[in-house]
N, C-alpha and C positions, 0 to 999 in steps of 0.2 A: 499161334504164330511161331512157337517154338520150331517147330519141323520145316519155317519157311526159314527162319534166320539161319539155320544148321547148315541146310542148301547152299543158303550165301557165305556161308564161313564165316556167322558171325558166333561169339562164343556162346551160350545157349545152357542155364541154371533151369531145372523143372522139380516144384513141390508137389509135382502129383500122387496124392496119397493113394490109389487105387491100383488095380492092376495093370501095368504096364504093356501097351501094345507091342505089337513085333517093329514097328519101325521106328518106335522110342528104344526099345530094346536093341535094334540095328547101333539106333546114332549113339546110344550111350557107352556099347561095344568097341565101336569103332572112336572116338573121345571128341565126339561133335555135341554131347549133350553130356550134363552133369547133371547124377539124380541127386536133389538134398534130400536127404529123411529122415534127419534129425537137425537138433540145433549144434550140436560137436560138427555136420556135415559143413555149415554154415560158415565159422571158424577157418577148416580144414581146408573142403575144397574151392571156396570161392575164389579166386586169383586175383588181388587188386592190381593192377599195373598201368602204363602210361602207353597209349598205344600210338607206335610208332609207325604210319601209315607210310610209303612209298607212294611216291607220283607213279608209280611204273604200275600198271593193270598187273596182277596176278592171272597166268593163264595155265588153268587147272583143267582137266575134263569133268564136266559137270554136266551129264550124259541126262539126265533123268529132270536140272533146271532146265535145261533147253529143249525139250519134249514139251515141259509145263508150259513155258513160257509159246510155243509153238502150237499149242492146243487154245490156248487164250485167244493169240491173236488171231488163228482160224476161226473162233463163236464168232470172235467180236466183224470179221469180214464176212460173215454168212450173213 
């Protein structure tokens, strides 16, 4: 579910110990995903804060959710 919260701009922690794919490698590049891999990571990069939500919609181009989201509802009307 990591790769779906990212999508949504939600902030996104992954202890994946293995090799990392190219589009975990994308988001983590890009600062949609944070890789921990260690316990200092833990500490360091986690960001506790208080999140201040706007009534107002965020309108981002999010080119690749609305493909996804457009390909679901196409199955589900077949």
């Amino acid at each position: 579910m990591n790769r779906e919260a990212a999508a949504l701009g939600v902030p996104v922690y992954s202890i994946f110990r293995s090799k990392i794919g190219a589009v975990d490698q994308y988001l983590a590049n890009s600062g949609r995903l944070v890789l921990l891999e260690s316990v200092k990571d833990v500490y360091t990069k986690i960001i506790l804060k208080k999140c201040r939500r706007s009534r107002k919609i965020e309108r981002t181009s999010r080119v690749a959710l609305h493909r996804i989201v457009n390909e679901i509802i196409g199955i589900v009307e077949r």
